[in-house]
N, C-alpha and C positions, 0 to 999 in steps of 0.2 A: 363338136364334130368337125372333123379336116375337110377340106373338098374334096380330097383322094378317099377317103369316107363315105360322103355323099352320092360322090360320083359311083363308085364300088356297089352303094346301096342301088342307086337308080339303075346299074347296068346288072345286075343280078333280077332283080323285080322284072325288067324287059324279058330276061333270059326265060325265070318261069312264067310268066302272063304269052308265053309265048305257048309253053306246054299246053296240051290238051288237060281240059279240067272239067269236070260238071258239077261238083260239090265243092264247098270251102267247110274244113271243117277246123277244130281248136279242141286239142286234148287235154289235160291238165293231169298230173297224180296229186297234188296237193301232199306232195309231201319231198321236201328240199332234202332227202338223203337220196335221191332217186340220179344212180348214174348215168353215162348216157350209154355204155353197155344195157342197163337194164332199156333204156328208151328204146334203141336197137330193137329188141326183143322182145318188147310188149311191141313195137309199130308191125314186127314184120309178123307176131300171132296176130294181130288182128287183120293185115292183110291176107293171112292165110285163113282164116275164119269169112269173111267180106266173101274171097274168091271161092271158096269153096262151097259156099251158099252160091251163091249168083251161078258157079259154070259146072256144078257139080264133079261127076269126075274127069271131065277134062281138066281141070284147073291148074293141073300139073305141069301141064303143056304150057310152057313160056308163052304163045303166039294167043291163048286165052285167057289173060290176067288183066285184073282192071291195073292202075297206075296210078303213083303221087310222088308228091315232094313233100318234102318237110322239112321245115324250119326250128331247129329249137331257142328257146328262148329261154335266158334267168333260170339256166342251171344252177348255178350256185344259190338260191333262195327261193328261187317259184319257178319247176320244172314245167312248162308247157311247149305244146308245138302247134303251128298252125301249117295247116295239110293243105294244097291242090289235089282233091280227087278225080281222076278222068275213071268211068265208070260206063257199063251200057247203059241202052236205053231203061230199060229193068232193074240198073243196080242203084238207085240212089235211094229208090223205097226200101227195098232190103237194105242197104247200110243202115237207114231211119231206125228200121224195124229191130237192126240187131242192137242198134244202140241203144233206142227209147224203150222198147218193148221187152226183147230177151236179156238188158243187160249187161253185154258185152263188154261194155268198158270198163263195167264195175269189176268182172270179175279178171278182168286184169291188173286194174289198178283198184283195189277196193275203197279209197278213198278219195278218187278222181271224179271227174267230173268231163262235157265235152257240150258241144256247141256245135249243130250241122246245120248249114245254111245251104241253098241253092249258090253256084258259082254265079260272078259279076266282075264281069270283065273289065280293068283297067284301076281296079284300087286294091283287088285283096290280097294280092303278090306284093305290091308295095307296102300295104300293112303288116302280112307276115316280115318282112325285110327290112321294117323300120330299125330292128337294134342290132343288126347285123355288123359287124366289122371286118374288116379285111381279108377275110378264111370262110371259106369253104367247111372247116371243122365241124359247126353244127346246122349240115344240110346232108336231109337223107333221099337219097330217091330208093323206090321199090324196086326200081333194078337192081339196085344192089342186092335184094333178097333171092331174087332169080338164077337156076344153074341152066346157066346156059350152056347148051351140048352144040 
């Protein structure tokens, strides 16, 4: 690793530990033909699923959405992302619930797998960021799924 590497890694990790977060979580499809179009679009149904649970029909409304980032990791061989969830006070047990309980990630990715922990401030951004290089390329924020009018 260069220092321009290191460097890049640490000032990115600052950038989201900065974000509002209250979940950490780790998605996985376990299956290395997984593009990151398809990543796109299983992340952004399940945020549409999360928020629609949590705010019902307001959800649509930009100014009512929870929020994340995400990192992907070892697309070419082990497609996973590790996610900053900022959520309400209400949404982290629904996230739980859709995940452990109904599901959800299975029937996006049928052979995935996922991992939700409470957020912990000052290591898990820098974990997501450990194999990060130089680009922006595989970093998503939920904003980007948002039509902002």
């Amino acid at each position: 690793m260069t220092p321009t590497t290191a460097k890049y890694r640490a000032e990115l990790a600052d950038l989201l530990e900065k974000q509002p977060a209250s979940m950490a979580l780790s998605v996985s499809w376990n299956d290395h033909r997984v593009s990151m179009d398809r990543i796109y679009h299983d992340l952004r149904l399940l945020h549409q699923m999360v928020d629609r649970k949590i705010y019902r029909q307001r959800y649509s409304r930009s100014a009512d959405r929870s929020s994340f980032w995400a990192i992907i990791e070892l697309l070419d061989r082990h497609p996973h992302a590790h996610l900053g969830w900022y959520l309400p006070p209400h949404g982290p047990a629904i996230l739980a619930d859709l995940l452990d309980n109904k599901g959800r990630w299975k029937q996006i990715a049928p052979a995935g797998s996922h991992d939700l922990q409470p957020w912990y401030d000052g290591c898990w951004a820098a974990y997501a960021a450990k194999a990060v290089i130089n680009s922006t390329e595989n970093l998503i924020f939920s904003d980007d799924f948002i039509n902002h009018k």
